[in-house]
SEGU-620446 format. One record per atom (N, C-alpha, C): x negated, y negated, z negated. Coordinates in steps of 0.02 Angstrom, whole numbers, plus 50000, padded with zeros to 5 digits. Atoms other than C-alpha are relative to their C-alpha. Layout:
! SEGU-620446
XYZ/...
! end
This chain:
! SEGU-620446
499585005950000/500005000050000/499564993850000/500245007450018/498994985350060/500264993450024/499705001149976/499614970350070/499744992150031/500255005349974/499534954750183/500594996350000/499465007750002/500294935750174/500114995950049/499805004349947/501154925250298/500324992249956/499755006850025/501524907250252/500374996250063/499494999049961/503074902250338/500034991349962/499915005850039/503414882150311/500764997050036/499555004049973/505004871150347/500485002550040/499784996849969/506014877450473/500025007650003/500454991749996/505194895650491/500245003349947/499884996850036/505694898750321/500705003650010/499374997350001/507504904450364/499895004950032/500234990049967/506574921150462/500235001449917/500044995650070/506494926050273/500364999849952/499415001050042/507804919250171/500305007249970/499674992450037/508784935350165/499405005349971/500364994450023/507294945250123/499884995849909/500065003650057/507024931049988/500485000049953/499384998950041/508864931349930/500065008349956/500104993850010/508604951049924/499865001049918/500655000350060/506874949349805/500434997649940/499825004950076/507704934849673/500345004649971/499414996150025/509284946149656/499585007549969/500094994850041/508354960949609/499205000049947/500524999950059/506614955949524/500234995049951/499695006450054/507524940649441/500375004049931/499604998950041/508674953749365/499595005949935/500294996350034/507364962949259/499834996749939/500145004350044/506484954849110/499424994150012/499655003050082/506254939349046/500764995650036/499565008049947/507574928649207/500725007049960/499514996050018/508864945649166/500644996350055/499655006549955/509924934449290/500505007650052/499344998649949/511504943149384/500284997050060/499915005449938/511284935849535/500325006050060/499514997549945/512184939849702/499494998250046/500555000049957/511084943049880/500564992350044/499425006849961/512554930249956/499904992649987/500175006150031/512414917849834/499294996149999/500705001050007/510674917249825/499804997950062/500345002549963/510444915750017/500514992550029/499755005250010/511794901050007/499324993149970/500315005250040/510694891149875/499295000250036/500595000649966/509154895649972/500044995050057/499855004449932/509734886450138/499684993249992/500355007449987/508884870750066/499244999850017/500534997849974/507304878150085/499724997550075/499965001949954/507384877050260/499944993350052/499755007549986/507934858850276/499594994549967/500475003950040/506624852850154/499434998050028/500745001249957/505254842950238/499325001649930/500364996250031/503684849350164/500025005749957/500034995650042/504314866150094/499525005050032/500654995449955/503304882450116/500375007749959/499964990850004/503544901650098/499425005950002/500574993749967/502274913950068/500395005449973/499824996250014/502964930950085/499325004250013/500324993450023/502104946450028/499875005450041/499574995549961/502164961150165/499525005949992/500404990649987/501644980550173/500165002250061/499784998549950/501624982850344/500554994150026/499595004949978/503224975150418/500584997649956/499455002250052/504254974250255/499574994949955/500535002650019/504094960150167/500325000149900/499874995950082/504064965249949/499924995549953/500115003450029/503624950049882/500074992150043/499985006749970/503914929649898/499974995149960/500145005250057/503384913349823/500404991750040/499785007249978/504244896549867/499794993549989/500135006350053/503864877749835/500134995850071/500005006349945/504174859649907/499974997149949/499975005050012/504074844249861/500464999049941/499175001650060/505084840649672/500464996350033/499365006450003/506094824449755/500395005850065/499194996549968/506834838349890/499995005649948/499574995150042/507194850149748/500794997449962/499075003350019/509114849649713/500064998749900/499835001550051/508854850649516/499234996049954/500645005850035/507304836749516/500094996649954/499915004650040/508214825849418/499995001249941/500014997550081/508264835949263/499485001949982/500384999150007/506614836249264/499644995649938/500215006650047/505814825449108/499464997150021/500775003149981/504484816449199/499714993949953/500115003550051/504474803149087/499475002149944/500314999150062/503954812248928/499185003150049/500444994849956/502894822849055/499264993850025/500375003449990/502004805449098/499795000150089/500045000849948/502244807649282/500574999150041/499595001849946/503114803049444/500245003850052/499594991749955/504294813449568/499454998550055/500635000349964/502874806749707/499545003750000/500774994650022/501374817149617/500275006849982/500214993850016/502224832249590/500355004950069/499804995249927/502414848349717/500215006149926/499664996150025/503434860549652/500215005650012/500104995149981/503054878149638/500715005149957/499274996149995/504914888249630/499915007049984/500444994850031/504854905649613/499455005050042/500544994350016/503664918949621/500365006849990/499534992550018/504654938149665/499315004450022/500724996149961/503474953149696/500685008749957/499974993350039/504054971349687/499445003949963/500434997250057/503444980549532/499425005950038/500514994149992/502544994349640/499414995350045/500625000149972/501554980949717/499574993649965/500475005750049/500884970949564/499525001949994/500864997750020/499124969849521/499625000450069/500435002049946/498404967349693/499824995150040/500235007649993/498094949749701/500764996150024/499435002649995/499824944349743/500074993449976/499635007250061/500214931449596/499534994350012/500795005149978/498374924149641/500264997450090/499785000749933/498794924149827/500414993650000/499475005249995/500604913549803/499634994849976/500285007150036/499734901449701/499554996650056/500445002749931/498314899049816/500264995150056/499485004249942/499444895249963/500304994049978/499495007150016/500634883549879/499434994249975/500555005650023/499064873849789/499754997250062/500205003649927/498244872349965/500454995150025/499555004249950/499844866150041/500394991049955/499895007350010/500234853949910/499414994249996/500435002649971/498524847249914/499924996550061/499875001049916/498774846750115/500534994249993/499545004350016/500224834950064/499924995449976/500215005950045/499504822549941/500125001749942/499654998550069/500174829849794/499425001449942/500544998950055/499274827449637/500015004449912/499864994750060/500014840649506/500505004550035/499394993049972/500944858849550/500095000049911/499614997150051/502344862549437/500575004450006/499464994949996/503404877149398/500614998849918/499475000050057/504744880449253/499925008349980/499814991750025/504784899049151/500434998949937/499314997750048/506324904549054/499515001249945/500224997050048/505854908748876/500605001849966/499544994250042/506534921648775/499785000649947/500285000550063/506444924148601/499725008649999/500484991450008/505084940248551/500635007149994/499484992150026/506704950648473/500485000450038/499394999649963/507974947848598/500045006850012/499764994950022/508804964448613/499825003850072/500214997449922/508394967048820/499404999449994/500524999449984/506694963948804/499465006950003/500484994749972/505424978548877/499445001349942/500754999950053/504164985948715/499354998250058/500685002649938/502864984648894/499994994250011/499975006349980/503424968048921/499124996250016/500485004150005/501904957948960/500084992550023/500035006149984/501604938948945/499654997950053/500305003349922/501334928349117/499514995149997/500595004050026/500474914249003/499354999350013/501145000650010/498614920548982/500194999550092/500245001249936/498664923149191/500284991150029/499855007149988/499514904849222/499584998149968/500515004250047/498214896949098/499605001950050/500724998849980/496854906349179/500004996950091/499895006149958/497454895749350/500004994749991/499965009450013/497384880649248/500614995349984/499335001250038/499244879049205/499934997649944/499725001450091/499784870049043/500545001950001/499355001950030/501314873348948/500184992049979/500025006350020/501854858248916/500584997849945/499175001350053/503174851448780/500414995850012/499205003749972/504624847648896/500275005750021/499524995149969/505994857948956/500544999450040/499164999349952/507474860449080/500475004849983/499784996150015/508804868749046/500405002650085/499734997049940/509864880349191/500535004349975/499914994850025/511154890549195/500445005250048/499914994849967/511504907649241/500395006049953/499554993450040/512504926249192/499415001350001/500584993350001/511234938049113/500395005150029/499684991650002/511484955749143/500625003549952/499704996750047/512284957648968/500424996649986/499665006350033/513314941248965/500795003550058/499445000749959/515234939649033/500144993450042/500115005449973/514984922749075/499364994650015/500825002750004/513524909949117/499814996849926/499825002350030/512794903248993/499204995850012/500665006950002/511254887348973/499605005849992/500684999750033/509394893748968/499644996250017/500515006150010/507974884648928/499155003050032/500754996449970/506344885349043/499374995149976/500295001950027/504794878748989/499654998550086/500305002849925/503864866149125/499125000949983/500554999050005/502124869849166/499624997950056/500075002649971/500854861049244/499214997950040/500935000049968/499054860049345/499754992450040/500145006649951/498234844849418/499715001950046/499874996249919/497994847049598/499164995550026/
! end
């Protein structure tokens, strides 16, 4: 299983969408996002992707399937920029590029993948002007009742890219797996200078 990356930008990205809508809906729904998402819904909310000047796509592929995908554009075309705290954060929707998610199937972690997405999107917001990449991760409390005894934290490898945690947050919201209805979670913003 080896695997190679295509970076797909602006337009181009809607080849992949459905494979992207696919990924969210089923690695999203594991631990810590637990998220009940729909392949429909998902390639609905994706469609801005597409339309976003400076977005980008690197998908993952084994051969001609593709198993993994990372997204990002620009925060001011992200649809939920505004809830972003830039303020406390000490920066401007201008300086930041905004790295979305990050899916990979589990049989093909650990072979540079997570390094890979990053790579790409850092290059491309660089290529842009952009002077900080930022993402958002859900946090879960240690005892929550779904969480995996294997679980492992994403932290130490984001730090070791140069990520901060930072002490602001967004909130979102979505159905878990175990919920009947949606309900708020809280992601923690994190952040690299470019």
């Amino acid at each position: 299983m080896s695997l190679t990356f295509e970076t797909l930008r602006d337009a181009q990205i809607g080849h992949a969408l459905d494979d992207l809508a696919r990924l969210r809906t089923e690695v999203f729904r594991a631990w810590p996002y637990l998220y009940d998402g729909d392949p429909a819904n998902e390639t609905h909310y994706l469609r801005s992707y597409e339309k976003a000047e400076g977005a980008i796509l690197v998908a993952a592929k084994d051969g001609e399937r593709i198993v993994g995908c990372a997204t990002g554009m620009p925060l001011a075309r992200h649809e939920d920029a505004s809830d972003v705290p830039l303020d406390e954060l000490g920066l401007t929707m201008g300086q930041v590029f905004y790295c979305a998610e990050s899916v990979l199937l589990p049989a093909w972690r650990g072979q540079g993948a997570g390094h890979a997405f990053f790579d790409r999107r850092e290059t491309h917001a660089r290529d842009l002007g952009f002077d900080v990449s930022m993402f958002c991760a859900v946090e879960r409390p240690d005892d929550h009742p779904l969480k995996p005894k294997d679980a492992r934290p994403l932290g130490p490898f984001w730090e070791k890219r140069g990520y901060t945690a930072r002490d602001a947050h967004v909130t979102m919201t979505w159905r878990d797996v175990n919920e009947d209805a949606p309900t708020e979670k809280r992601l923690r913003v994190w952040t690299k200078p470019l």
